[in-house]
N, C-alpha and C positions, 0 to 999 in steps of 0.2 A: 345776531347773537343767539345762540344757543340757552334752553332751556335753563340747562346748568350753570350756564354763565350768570344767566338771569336769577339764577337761584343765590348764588353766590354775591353777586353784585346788592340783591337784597337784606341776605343776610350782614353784611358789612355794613353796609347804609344802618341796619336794625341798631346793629351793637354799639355803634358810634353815637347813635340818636337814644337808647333808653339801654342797652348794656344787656335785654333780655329781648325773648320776644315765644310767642306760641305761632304755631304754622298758621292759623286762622288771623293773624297778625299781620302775614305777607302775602301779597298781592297774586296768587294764584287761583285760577278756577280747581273745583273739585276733583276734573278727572286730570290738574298734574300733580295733585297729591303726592302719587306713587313717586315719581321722580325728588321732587320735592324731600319727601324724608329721605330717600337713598342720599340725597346728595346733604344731606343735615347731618345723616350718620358719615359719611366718608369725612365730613368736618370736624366733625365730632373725634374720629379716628385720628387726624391729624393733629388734632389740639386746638383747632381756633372755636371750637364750643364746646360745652359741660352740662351736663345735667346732671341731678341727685341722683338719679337711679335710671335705669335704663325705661320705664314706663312710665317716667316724668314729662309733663305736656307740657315744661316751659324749658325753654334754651339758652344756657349763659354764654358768658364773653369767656372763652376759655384761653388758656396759658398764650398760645400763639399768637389772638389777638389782640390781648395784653401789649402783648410785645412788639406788632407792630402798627396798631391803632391808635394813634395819639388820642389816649382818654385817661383821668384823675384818677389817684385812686379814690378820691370818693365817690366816682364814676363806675369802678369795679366795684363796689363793699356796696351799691345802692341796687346793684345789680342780685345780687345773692340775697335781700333783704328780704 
């Protein structure tokens, strides 16, 4: 499996289990950082994460994975809290 994959397969796992999460939250060493946020932002771009602003350190459950993540909405709204 590929980094990216790994990155991805993480992120899902995150948003299904607490709806948020900050990089230091999932399971990489420091120097795959770089990869890590590239692939957070192209998520992001696609809609399956959200942030306040663009130099927000935490990551939500965005539109996409709303829609295809079996989670509550009290499970989104606890997310944004």
């Amino acid at each position: 499996m590929t980094l990216r994959d790994q990155v991805w397969s993480s992120c899902l796992l995150q948003l299904r289990k607490t709806g948020k999460f900050k990089i230091s939250d999932l399971p990489f060493q420091e120097e795959q950082r770089q990869t890590v946020r590239r692939v957070l932002r192209d998520m992001e771009a696609m809609g399956w994460l959200e942030r306040e602003n663009k130099r927000a350190a935490t990551w939500r459950i965005g539109g996409e994975a709303e829609l295809h993540l079996n989670v509550s909405a009290d499970h989104i709204e606890q997310a944004w809290d």
